[in-house]
Backbone of each chain as nested JSON, in Angstrom:
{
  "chains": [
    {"id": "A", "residues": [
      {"number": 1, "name": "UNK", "atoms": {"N": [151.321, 72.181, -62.87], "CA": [151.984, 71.129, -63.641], "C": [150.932, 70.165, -64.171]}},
      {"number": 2, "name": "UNK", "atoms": {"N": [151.114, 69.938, -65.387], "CA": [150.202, 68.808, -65.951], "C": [150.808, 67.692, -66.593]}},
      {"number": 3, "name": "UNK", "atoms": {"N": [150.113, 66.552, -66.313], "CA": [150.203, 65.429, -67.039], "C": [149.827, 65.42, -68.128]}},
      {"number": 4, "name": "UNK", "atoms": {"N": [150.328, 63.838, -69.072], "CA": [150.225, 63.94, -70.465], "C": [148.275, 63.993, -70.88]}},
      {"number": 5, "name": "UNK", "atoms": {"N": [147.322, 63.342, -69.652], "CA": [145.916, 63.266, -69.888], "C": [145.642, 64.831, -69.785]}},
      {"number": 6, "name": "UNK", "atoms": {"N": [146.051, 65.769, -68.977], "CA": [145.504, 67.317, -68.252], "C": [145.066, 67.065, -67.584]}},
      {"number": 7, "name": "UNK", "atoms": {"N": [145.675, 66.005, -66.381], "CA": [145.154, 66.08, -64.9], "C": [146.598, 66.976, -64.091]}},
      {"number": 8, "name": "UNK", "atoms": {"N": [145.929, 68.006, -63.525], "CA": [146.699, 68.822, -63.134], "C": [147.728, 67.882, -61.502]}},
      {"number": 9, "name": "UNK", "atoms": {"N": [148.635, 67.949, -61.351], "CA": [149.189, 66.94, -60.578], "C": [149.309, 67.439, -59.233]}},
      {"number": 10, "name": "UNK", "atoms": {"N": [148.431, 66.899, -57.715], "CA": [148.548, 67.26, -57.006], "C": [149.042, 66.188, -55.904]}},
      {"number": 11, "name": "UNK", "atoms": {"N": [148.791, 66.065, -54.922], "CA": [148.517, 65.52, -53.663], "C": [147.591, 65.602, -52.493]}},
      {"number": 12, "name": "UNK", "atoms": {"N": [146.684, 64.879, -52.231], "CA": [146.016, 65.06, -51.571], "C": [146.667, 64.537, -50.441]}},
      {"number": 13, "name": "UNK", "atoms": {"N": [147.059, 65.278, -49.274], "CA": [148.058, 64.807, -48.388], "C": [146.765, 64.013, -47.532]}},
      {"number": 14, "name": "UNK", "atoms": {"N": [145.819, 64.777, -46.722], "CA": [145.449, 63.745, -45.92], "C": [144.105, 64.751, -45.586]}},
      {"number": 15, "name": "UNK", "atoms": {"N": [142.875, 63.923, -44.54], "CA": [141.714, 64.324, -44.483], "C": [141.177, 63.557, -43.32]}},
      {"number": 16, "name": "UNK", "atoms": {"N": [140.835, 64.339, -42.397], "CA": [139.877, 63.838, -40.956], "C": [138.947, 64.686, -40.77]}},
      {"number": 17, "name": "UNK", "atoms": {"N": [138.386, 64.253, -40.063], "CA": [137.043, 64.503, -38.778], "C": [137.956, 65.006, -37.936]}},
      {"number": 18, "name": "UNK", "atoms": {"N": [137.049, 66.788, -37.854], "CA": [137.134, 67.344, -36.044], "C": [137.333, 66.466, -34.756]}},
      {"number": 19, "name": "UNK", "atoms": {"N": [138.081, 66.537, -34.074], "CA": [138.254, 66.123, -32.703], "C": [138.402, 67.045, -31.706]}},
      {"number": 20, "name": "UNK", "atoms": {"N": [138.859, 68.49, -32.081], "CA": [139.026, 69.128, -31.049], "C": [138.26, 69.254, -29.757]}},
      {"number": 21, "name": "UNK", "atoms": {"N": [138.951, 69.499, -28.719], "CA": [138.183, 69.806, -27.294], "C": [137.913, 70.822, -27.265]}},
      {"number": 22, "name": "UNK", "atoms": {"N": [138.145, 72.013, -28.09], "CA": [138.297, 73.825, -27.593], "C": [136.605, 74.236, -27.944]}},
      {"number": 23, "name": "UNK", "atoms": {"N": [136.278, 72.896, -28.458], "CA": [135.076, 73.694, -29.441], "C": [134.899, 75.331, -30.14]}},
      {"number": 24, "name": "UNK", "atoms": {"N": [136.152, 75.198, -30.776], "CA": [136.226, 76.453, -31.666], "C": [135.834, 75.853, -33.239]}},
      {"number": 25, "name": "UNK", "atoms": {"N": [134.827, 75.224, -33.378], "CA": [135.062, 74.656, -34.931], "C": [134.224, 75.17, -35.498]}},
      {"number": 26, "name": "UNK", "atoms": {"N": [133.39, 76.19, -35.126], "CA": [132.414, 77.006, -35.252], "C": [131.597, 76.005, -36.979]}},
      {"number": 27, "name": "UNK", "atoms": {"N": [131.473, 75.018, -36.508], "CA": [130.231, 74.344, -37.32], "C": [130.813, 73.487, -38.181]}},
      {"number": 28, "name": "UNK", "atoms": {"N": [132.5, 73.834, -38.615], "CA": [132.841, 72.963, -39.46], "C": [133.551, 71.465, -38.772]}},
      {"number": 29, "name": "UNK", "atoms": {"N": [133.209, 70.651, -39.655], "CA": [133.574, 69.117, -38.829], "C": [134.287, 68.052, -39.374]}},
      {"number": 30, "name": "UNK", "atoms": {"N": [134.949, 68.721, -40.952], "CA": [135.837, 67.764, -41.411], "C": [137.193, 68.722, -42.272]}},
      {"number": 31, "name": "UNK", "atoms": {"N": [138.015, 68.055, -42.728], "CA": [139.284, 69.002, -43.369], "C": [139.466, 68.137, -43.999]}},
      {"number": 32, "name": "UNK", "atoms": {"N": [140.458, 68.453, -45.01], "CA": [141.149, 68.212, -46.257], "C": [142.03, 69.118, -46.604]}},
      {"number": 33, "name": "UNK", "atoms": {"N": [143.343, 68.342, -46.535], "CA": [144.653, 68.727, -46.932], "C": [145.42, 69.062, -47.983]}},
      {"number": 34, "name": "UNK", "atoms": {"N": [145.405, 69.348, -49.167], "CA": [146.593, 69.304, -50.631], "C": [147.237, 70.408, -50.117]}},
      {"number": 35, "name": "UNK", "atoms": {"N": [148.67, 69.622, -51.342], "CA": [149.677, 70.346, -51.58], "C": [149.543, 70.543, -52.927]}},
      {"number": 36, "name": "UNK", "atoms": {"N": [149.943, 71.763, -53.059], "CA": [150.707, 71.841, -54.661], "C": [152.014, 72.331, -54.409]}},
      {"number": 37, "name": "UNK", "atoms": {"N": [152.563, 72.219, -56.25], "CA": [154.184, 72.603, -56.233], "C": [154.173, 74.164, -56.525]}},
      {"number": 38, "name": "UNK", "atoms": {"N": [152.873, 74.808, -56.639], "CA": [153.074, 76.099, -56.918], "C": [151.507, 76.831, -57.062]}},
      {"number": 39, "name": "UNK", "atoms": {"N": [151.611, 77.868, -57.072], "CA": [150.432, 78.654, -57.166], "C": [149.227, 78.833, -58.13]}},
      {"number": 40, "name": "UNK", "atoms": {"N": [150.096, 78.564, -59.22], "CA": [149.88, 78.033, -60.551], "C": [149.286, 76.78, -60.811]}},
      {"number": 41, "name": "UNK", "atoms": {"N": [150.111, 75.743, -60.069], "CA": [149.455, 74.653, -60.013], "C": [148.013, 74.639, -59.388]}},
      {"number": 42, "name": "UNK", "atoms": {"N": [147.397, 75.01, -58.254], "CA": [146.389, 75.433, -57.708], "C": [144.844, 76.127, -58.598]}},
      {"number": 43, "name": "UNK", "atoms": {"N": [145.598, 77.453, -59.348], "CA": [144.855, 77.986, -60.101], "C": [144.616, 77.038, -61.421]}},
      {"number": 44, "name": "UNK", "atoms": {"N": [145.619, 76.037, -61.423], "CA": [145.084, 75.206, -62.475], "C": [143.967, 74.127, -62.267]}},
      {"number": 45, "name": "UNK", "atoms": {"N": [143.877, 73.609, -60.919], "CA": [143.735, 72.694, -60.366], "C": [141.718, 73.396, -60.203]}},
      {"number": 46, "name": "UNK", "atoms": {"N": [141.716, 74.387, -59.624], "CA": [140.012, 74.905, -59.433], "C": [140.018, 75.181, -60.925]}},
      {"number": 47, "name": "UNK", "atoms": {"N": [140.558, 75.403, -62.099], "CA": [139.745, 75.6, -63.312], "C": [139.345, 74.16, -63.733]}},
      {"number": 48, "name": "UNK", "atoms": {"N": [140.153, 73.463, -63.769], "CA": [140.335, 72.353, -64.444], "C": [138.711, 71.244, -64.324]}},
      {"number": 49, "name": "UNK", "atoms": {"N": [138.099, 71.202, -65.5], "CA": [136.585, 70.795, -65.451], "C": [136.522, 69.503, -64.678]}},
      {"number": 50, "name": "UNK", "atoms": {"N": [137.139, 68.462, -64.708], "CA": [137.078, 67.301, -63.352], "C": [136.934, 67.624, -61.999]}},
      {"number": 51, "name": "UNK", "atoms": {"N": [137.565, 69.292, -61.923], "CA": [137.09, 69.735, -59.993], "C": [135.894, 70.033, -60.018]}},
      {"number": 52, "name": "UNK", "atoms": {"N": [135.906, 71.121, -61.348], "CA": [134.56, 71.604, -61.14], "C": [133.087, 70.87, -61.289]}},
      {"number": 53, "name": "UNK", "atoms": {"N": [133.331, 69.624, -61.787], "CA": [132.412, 68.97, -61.544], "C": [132.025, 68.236, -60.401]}},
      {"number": 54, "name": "UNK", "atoms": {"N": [133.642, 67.882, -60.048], "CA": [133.478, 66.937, -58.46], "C": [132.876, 68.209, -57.778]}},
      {"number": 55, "name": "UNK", "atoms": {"N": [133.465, 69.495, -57.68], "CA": [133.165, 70.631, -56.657], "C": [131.941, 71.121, -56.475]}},
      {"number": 56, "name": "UNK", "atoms": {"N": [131.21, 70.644, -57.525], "CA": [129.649, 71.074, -57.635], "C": [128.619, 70.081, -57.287]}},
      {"number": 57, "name": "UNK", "atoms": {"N": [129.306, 68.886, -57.144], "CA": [128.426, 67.934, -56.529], "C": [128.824, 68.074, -55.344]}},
      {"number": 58, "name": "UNK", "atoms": {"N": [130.202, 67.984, -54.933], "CA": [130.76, 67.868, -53.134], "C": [130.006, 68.893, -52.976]}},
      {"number": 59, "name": "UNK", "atoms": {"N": [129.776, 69.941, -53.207], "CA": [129.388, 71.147, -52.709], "C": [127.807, 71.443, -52.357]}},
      {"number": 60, "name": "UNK", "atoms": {"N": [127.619, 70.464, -53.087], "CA": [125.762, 70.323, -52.852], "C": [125.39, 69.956, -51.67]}},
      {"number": 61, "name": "UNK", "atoms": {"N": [126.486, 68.827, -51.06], "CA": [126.173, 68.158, -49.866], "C": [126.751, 68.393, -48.462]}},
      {"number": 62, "name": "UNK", "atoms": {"N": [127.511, 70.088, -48.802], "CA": [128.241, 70.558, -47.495], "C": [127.175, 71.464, -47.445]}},
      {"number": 63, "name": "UNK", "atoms": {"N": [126.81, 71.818, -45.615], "CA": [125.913, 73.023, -45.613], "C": [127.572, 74.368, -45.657]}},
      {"number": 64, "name": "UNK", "atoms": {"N": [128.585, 74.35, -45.517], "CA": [128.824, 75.568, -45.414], "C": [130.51, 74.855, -46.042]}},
      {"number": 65, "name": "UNK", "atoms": {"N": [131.606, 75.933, -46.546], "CA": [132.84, 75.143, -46.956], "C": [133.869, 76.496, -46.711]}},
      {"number": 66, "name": "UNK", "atoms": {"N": [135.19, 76.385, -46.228], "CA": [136.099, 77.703, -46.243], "C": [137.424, 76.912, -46.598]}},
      {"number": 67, "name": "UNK", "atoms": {"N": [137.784, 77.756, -47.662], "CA": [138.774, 77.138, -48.606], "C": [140.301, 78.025, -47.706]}},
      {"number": 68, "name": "UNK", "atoms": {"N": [141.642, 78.166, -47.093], "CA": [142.613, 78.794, -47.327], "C": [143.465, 78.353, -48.13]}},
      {"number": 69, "name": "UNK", "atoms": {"N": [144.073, 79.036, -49.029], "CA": [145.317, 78.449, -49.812], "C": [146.507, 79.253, -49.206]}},
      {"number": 70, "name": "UNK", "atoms": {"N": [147.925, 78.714, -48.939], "CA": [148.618, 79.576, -48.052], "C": [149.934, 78.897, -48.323]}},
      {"number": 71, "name": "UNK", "atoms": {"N": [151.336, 79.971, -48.691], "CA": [152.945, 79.51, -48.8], "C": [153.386, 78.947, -47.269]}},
      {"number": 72, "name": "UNK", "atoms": {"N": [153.629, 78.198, -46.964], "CA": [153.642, 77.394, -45.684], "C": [155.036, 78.018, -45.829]}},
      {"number": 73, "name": "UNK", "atoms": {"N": [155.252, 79.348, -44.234], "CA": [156.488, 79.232, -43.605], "C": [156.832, 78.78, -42.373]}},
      {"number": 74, "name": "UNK", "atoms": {"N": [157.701, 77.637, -42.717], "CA": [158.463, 77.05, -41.818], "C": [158.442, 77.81, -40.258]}},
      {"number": 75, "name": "UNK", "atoms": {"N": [158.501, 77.305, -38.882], "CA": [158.909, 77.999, -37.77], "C": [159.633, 76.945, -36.964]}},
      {"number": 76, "name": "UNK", "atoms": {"N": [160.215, 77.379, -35.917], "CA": [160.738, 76.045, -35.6], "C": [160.207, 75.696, -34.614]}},
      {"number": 77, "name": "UNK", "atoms": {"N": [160.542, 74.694, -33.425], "CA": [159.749, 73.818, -33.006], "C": [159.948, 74.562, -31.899]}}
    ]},
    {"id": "B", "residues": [
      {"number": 1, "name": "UNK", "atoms": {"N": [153.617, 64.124, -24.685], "CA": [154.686, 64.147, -24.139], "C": [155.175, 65.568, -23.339]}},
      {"number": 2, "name": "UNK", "atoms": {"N": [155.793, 65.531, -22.577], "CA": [156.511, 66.036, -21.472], "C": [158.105, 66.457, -21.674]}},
      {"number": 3, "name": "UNK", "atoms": {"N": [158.445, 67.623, -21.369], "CA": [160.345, 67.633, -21.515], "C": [160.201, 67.887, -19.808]}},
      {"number": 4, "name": "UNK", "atoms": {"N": [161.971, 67.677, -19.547], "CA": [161.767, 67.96, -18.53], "C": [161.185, 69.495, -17.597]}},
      {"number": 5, "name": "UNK", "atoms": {"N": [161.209, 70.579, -18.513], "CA": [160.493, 71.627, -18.029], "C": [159.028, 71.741, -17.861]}},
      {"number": 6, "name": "UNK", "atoms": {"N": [158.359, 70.822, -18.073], "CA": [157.156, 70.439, -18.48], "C": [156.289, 71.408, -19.482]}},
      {"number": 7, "name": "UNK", "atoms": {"N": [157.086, 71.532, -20.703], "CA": [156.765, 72.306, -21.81], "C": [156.63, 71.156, -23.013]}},
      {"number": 8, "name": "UNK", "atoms": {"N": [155.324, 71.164, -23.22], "CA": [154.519, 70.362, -24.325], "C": [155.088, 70.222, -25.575]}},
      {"number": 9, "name": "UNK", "atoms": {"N": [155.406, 68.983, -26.063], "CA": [156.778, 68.936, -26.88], "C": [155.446, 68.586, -28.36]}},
      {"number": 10, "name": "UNK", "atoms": {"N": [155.211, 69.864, -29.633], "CA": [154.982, 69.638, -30.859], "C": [155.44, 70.31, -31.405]}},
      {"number": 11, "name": "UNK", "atoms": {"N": [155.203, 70.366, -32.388], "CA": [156.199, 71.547, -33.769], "C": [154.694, 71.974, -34.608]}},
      {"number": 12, "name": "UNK", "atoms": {"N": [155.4, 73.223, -34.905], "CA": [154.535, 74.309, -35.532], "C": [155.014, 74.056, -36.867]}},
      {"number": 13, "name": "UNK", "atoms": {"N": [154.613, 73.509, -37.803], "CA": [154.663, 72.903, -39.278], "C": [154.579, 73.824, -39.928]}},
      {"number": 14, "name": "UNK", "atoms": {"N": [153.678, 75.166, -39.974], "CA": [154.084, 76.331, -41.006], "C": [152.749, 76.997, -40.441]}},
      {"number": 15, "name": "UNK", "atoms": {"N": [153.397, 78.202, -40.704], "CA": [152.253, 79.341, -40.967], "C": [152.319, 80.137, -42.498]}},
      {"number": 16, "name": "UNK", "atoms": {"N": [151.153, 80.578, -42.005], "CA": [151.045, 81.557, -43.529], "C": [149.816, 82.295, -44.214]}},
      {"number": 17, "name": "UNK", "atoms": {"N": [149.962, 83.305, -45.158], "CA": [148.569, 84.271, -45.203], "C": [147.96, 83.898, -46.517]}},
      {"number": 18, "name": "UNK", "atoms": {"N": [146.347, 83.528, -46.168], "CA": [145.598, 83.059, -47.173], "C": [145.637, 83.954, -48.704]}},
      {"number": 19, "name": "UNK", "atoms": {"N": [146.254, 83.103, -49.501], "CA": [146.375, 83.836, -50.994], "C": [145.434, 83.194, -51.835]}},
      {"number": 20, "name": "UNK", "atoms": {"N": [143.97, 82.054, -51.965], "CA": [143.302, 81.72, -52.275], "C": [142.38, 82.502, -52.906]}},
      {"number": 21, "name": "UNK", "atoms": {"N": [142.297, 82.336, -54.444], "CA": [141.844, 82.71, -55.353], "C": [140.497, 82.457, -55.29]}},
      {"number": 22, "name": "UNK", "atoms": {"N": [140.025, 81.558, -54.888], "CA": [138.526, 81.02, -54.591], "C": [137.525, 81.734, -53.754]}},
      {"number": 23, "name": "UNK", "atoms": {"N": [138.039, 82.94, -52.956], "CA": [137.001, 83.541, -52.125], "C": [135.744, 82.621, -51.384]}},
      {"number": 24, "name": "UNK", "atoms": {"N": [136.62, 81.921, -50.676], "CA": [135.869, 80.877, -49.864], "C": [136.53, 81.03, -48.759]}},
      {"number": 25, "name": "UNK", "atoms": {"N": [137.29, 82.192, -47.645], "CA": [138.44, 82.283, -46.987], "C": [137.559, 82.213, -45.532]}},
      {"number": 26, "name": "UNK", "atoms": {"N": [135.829, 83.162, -45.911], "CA": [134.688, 83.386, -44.938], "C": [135.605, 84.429, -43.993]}},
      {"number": 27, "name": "UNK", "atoms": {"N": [136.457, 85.463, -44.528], "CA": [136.81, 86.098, -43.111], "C": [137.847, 85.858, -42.677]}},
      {"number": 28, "name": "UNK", "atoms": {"N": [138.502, 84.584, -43.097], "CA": [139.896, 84.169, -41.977], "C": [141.171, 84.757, -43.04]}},
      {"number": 29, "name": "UNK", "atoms": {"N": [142.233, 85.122, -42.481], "CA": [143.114, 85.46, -43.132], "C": [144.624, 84.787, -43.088]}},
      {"number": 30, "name": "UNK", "atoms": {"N": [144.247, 84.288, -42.108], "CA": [146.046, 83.289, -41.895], "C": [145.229, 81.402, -40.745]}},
      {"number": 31, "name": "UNK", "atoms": {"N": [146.621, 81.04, -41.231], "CA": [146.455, 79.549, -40.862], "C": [147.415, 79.341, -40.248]}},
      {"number": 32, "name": "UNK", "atoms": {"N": [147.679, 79.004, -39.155], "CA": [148.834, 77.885, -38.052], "C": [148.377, 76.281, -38.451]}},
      {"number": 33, "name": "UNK", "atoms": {"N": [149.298, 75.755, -38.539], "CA": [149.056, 74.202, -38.664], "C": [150.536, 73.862, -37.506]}},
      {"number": 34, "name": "UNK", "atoms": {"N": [150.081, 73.181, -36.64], "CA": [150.571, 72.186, -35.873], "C": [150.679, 70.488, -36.326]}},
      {"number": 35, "name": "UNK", "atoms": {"N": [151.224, 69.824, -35.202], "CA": [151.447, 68.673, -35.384], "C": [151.599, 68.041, -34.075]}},
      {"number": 36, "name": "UNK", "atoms": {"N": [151.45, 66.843, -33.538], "CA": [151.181, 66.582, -32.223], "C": [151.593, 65.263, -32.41]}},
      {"number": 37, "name": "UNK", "atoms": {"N": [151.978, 64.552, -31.756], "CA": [152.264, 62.648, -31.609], "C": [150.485, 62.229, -30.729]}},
      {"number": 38, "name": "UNK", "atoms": {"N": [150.205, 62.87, -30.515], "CA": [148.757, 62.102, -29.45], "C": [148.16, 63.177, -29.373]}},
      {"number": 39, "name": "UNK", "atoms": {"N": [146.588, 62.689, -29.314], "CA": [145.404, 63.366, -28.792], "C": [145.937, 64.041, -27.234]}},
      {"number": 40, "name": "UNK", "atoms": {"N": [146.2, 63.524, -27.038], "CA": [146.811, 63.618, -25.576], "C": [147.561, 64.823, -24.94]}},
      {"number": 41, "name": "UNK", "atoms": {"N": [148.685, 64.681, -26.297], "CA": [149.711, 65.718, -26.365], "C": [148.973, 66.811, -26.823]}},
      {"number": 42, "name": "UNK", "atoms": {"N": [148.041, 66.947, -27.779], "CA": [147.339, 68.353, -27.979], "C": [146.644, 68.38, -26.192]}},
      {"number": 43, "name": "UNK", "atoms": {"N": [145.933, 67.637, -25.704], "CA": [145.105, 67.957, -24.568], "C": [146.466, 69.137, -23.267]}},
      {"number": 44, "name": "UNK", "atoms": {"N": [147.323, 68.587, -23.298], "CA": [148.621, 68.915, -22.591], "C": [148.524, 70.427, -22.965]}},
      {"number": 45, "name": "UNK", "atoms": {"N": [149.012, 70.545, -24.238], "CA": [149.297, 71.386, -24.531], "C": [147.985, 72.828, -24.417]}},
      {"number": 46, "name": "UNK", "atoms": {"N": [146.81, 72.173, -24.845], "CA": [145.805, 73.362, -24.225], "C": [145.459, 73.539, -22.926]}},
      {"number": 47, "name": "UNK", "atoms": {"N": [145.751, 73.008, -22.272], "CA": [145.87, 73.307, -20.81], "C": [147.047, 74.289, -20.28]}},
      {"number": 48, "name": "UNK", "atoms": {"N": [148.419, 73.891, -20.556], "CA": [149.428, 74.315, -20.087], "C": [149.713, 75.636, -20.286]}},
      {"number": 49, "name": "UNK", "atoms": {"N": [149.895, 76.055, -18.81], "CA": [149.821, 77.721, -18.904], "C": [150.289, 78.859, -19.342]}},
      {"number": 50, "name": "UNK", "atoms": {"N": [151.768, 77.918, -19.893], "CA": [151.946, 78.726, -21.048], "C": [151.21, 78.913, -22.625]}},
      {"number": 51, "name": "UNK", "atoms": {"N": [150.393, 78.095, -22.606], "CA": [150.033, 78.324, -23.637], "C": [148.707, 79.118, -23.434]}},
      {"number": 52, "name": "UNK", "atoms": {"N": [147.821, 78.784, -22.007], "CA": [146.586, 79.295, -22.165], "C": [147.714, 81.194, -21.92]}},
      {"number": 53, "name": "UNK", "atoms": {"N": [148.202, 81.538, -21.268], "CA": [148.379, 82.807, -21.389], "C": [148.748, 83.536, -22.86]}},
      {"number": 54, "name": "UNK", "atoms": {"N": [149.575, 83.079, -23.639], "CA": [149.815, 83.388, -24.983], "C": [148.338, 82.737, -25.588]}},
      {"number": 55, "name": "UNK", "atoms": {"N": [147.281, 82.052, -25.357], "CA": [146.429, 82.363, -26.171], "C": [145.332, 83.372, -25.891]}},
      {"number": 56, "name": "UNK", "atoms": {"N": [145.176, 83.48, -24.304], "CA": [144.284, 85.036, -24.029], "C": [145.001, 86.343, -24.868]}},
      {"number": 57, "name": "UNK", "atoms": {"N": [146.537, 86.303, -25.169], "CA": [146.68, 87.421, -25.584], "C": [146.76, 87.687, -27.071]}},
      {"number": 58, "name": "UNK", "atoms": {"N": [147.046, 86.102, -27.293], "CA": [146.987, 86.593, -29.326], "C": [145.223, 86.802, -29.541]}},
      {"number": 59, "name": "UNK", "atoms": {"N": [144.381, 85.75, -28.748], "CA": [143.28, 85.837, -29.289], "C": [142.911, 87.424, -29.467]}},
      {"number": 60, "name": "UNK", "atoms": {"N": [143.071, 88.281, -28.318], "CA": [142.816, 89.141, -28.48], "C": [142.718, 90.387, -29.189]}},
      {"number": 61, "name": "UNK", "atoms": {"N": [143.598, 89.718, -30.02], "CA": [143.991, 90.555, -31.321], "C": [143.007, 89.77, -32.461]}},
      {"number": 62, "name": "UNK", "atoms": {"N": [142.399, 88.8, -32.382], "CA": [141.719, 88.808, -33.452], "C": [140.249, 88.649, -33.619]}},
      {"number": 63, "name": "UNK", "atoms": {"N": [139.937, 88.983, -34.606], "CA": [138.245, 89.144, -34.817], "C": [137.519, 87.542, -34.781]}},
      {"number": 64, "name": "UNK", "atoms": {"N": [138.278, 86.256, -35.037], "CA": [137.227, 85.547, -35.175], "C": [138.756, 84.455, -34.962]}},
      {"number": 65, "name": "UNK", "atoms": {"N": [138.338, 82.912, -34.467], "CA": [139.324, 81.903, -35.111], "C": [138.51, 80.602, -34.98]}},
      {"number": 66, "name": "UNK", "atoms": {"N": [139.25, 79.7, -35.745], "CA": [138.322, 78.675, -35.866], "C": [139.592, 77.747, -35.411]}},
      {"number": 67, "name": "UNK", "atoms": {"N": [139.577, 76.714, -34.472], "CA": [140.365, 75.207, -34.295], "C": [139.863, 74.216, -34.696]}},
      {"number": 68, "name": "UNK", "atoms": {"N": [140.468, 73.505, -35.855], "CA": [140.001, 71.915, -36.033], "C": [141.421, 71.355, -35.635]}},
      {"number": 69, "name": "UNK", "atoms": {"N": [141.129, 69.826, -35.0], "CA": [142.135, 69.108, -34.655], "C": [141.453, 67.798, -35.868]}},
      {"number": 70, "name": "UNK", "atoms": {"N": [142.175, 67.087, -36.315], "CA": [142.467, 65.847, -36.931], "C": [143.608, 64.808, -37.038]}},
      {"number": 71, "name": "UNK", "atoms": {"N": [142.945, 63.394, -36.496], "CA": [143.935, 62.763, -36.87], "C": [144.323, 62.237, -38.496]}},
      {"number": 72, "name": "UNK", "atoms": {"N": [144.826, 62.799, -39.472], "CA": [144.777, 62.824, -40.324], "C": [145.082, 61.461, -41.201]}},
      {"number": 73, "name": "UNK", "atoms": {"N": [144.109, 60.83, -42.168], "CA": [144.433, 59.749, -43.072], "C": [144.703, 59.914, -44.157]}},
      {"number": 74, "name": "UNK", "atoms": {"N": [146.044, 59.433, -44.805], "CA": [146.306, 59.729, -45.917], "C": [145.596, 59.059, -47.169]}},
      {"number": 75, "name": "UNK", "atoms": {"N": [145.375, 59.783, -47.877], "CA": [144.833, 59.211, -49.298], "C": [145.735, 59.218, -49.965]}},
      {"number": 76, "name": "UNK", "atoms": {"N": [145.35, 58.529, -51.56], "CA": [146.427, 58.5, -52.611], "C": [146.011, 60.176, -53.264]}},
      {"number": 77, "name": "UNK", "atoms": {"N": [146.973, 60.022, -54.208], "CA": [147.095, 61.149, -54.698], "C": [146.508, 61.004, -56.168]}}
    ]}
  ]
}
């Protein structure tokens, strides 16, 4: 989905620092959360030249990065 | 937190299999995301023996996993 500028419209839900105790973080030590409304939206979102510029600088200054994109099914509690 | 069975009270927020176009996945193929009220309540919960037994046996099925815990801050969007 895009806005009237072509900023593709997301949410950045939320972003921390590792805390775990399991020490399974095998090196990585921070996360970052978005949503999109669709798949589409996503594939719009890594073309779109404002990421790829932020993504090429953020990216300079991570030694290592693992992206999943994934349809979140529900389970219950 | 505690129920009275002493079964670690969080909810499993979604699962699901990495469809990320970006080939940045490093290997992993699916994601569990949890949710917890306290550091605490995750600590509970990796201890408790039901869970360490269901995790000797899923782990075992897989080639690699990674745990990050965060208390997550929201940004704007």
């Amino acid at each position: 989905m895009e806005e009237a500028k072509g900023v593709v419209k997301h949410i950045l839900l939320a972003r921390g620092r590792d805390v775990s105790i399991e020490n399974l973080h095998q090196g990585f030590a921070h996360i970052f959360e978005s949503t999109f409304e669709s798949t589409e939206g996503v594939a719009e979102y890594i073309a779109h030249p404002a990421h790829v510029e932020f993504a090429n600088l953020f990216l300079s200054h991570l030694d290592k990065v693992l992206v999943i994109d994934y349809k979140p099914t529900t389970l219950r509690s």
